[in-house]
C-alpha positions as a Markdown table, in Angstrom:
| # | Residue | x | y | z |
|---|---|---|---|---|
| 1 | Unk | -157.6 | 107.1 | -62.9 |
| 2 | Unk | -160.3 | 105.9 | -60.5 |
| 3 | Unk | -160.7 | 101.9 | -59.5 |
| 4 | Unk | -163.9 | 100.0 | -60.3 |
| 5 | Unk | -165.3 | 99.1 | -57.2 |
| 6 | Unk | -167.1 | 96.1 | -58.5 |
| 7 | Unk | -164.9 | 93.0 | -58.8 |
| 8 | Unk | -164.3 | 92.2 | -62.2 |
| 9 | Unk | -166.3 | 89.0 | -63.8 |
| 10 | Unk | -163.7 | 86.5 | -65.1 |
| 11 | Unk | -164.1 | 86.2 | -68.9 |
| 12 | Unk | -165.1 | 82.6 | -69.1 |
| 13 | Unk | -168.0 | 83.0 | -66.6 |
| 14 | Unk | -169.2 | 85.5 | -69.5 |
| 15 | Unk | -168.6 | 83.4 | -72.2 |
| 16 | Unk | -170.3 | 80.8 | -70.4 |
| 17 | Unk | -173.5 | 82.8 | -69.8 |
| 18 | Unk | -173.1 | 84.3 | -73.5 |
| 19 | Unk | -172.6 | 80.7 | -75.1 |
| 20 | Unk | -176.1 | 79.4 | -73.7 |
| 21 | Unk | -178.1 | 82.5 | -75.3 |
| 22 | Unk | -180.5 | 81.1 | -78.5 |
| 23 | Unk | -178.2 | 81.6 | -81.5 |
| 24 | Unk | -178.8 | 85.2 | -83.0 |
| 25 | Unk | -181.7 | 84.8 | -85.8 |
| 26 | Unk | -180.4 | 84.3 | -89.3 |
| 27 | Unk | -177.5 | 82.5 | -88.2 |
| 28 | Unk | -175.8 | 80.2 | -91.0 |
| 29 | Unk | -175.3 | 76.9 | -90.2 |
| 30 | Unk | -174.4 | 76.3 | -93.4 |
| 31 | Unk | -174.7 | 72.5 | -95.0 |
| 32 | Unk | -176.4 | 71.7 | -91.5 |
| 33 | Unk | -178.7 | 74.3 | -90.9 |
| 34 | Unk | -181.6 | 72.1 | -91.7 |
| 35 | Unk | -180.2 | 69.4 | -88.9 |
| 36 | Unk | -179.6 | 71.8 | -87.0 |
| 37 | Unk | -183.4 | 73.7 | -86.8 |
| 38 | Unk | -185.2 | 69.9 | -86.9 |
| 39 | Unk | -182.9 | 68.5 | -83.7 |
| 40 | Unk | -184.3 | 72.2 | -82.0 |
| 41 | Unk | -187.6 | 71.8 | -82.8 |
| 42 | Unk | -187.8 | 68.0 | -81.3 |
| 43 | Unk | -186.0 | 68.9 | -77.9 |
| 44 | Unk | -188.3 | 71.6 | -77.5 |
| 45 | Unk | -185.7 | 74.6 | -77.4 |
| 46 | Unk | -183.7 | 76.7 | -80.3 |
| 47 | Unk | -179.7 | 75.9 | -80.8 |
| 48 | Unk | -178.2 | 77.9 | -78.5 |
| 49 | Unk | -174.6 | 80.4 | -79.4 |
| 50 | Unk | -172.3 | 77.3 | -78.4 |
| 51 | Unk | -174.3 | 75.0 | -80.4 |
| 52 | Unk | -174.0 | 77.0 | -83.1 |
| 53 | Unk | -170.8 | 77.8 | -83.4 |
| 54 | Unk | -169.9 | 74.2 | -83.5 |
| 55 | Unk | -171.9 | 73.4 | -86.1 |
| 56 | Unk | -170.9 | 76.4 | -88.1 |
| 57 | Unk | -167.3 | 75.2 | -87.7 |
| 58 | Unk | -168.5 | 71.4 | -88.4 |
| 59 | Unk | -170.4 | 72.9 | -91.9 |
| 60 | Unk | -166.9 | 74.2 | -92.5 |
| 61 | Unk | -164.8 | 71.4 | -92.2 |
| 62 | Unk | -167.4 | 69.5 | -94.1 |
| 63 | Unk | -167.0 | 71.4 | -96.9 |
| 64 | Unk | -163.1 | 71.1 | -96.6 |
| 65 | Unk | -162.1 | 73.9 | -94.3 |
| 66 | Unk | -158.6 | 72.1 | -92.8 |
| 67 | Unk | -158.9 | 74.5 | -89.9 |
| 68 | Unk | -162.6 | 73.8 | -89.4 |
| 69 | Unk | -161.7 | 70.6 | -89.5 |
| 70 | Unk | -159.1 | 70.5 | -86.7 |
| 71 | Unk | -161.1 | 72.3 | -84.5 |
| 72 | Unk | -163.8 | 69.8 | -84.6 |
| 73 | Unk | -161.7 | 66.8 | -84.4 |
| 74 | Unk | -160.0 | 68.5 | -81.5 |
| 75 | Unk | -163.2 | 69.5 | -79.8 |
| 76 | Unk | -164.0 | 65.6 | -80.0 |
| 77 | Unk | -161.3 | 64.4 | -78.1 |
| 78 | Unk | -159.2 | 63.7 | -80.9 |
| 79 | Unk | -156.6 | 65.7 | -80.9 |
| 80 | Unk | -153.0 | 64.1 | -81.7 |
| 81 | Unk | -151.4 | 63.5 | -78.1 |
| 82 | Unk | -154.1 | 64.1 | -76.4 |
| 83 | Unk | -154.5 | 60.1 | -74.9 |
| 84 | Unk | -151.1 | 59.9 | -75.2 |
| 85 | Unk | -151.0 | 57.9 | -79.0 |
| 86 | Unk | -147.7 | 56.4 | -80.0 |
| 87 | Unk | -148.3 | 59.2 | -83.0 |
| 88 | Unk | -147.5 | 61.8 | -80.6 |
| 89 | Unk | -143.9 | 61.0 | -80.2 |
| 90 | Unk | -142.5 | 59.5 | -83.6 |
| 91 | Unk | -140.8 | 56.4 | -83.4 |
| 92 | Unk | -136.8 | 56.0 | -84.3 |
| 93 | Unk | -136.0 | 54.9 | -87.5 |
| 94 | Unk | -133.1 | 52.0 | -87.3 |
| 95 | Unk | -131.1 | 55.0 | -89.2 |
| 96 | Unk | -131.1 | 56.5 | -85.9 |
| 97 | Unk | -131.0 | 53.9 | -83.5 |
| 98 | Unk | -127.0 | 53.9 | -85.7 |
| 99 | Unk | -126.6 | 57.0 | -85.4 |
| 100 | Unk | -126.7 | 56.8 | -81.5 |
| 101 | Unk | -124.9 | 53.8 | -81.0 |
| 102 | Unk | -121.9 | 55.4 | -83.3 |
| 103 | Unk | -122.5 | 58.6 | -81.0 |
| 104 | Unk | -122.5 | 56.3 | -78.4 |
| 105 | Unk | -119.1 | 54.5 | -79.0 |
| 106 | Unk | -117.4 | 57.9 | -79.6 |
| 107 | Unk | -118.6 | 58.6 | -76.2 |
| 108 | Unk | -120.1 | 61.9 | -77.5 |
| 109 | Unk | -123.5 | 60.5 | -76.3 |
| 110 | Unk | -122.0 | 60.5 | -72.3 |
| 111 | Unk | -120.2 | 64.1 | -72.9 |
| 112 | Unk | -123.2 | 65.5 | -74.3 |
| 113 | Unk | -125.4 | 64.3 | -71.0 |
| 114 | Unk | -122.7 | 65.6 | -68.2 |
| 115 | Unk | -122.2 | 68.9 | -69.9 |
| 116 | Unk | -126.1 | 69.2 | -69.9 |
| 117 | Unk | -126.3 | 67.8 | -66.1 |
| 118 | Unk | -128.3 | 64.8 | -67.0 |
| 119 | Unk | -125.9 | 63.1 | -65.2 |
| 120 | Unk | -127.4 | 59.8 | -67.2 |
């Protein structure tokens, strides 16, 4: 088996090139298509692969694709944990806060931590 000489591109400086290409003709764009084409024609230039495949996922979710959906929230920024919400670690109910204070007084809270090396 003989070695490629040439070094080997890494794959995101192809995607990147690849997503700036004018979206292939014909693509759907589904229930914003028509957006889509008018915001083009105003800034002078088509909607380009990267474009398009956002607002194919965007018609998607808008038409009640969950998946769709949690692509384009997380492509926003909004992803759950992401800014560090208090959602991403859930709270203690006051069921468990008992629960640990019990553990706690049956010291199987301490034995638990030196066994693990937590030394806590």
């Amino acid at each position: 088996m003989k070695k490629r000489a040439a070094k080997k591109r890494a794959l995101g400086d192809m995607l990147d090139e690849l997503l700036t290409l004018d979206a292939p003709p014909g693509v759907k764009l589904g229930l914003l298509e028509d957006s889509a084409r008018e915001l083009a024609e105003r800034r002078g230039r088509p909607v380009d692969a990267y474009e398009a495949v956002f607002l194919t996922q965007m018609a998607k979710a808008l038409a009640g694709d969950t998946s769709a959906a949690a692509f384009v929230r997380d492509s926003a920024g909004d992803k759950p944990g992401a800014r560090g919400d208090a959602a991403a670690s859930p709270a203690l109910s006051e069921n468990d806060r008992a629960l640990l204070r019990k553990l706690d007084a049956l010291g199987r809270l301490e034995s638990r931590r030196r066994r693990r090396g937590d030394g806590a």
